[in-house]
C-alpha positions in Angstrom: -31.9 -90.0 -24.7 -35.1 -87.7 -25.0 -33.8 -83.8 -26.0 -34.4 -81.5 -22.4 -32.1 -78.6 -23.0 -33.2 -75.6 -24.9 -30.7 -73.1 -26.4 -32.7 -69.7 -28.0 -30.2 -67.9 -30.3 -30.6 -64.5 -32.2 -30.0 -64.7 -35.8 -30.4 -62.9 -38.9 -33.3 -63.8 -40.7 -32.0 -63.9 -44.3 -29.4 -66.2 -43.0 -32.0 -69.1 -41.3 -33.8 -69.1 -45.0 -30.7 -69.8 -46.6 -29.8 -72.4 -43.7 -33.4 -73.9 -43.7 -33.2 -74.0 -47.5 -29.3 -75.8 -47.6 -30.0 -78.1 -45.0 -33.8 -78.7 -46.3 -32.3 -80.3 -49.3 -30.9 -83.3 -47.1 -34.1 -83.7 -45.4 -33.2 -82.2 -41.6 -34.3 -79.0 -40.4 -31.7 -76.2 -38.8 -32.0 -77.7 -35.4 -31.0 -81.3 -37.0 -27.9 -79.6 -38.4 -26.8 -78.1 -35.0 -27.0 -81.0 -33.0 -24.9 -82.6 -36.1 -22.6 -79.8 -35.6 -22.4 -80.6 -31.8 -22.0 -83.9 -31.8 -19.0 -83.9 -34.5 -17.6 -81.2 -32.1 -17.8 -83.5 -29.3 -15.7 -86.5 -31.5 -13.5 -84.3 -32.5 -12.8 -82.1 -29.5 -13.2 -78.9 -31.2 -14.5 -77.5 -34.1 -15.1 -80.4 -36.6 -13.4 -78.8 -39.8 -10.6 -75.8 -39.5 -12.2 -72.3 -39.2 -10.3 -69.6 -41.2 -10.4 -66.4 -42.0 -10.8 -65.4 -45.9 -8.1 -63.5 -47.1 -8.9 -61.3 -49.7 -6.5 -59.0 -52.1 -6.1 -55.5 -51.3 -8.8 -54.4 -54.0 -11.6 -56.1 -52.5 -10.8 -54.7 -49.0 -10.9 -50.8 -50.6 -14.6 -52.3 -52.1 -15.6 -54.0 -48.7 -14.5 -50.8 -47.3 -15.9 -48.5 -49.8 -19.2 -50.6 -49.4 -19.5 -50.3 -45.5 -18.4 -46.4 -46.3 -21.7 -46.0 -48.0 -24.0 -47.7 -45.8 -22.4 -45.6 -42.9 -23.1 -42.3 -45.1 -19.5 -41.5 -44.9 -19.4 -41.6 -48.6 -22.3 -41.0 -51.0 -22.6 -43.7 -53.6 -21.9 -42.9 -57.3 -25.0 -42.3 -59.1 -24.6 -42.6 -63.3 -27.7 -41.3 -65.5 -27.4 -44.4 -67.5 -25.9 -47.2 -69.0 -23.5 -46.1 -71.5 -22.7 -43.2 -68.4 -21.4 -46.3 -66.2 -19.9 -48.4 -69.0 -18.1 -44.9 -70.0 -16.6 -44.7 -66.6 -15.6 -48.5 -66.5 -14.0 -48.4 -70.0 -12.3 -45.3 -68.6 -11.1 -47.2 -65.3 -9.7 -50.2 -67.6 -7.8 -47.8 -69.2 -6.0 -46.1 -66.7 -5.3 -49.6 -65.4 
């Protein structure tokens, strides 16, 4: 059956290169993997593996949070004049721990 339908889709660069690259290593391009993707679908009436969402411990939701904190400038980032500055800090955190 000769391919007729077209679907565009808007997607962040970084993430095609890392898709082109994954799937370039078993020899189909990004389109290749979506048809695979929609044809397993269509066998298995749904998703073809179990979509979840990653939990992750309440530490590495403060980062996440911290992190999007930043980027939104509600937060300035921590700035240390060096090394040892930072590694004082840490060994300071581990401490208190």
């Amino acid at each position: 059956m000769p391919k007729t339908a077209t679907i565009n889709m808007r997607i962040e660069p970084t993430i095609k290169d890392q898709a082109e690259n994954v799937f370039s290593n078993f020899g189909i391009s990004v389109t290749d993997a979506i048809n695979i993707f929609l044809h397993a679908s269509i066998m298995e009436g749904g998703f073809p593996f179990q979509p979840k969402q990653p939990l992750y411990n309440k530490e590495t939701l403060l980062a996440m949070q911290e992190a999007r904190d930043i980027m939104e400038g509600k937060i300035e980032a921590k700035r240390y004049s060096s090394l040892s500055a930072l590694m004082d800090e840490l060994d300071a955190e581990e401490s208190n721990a």
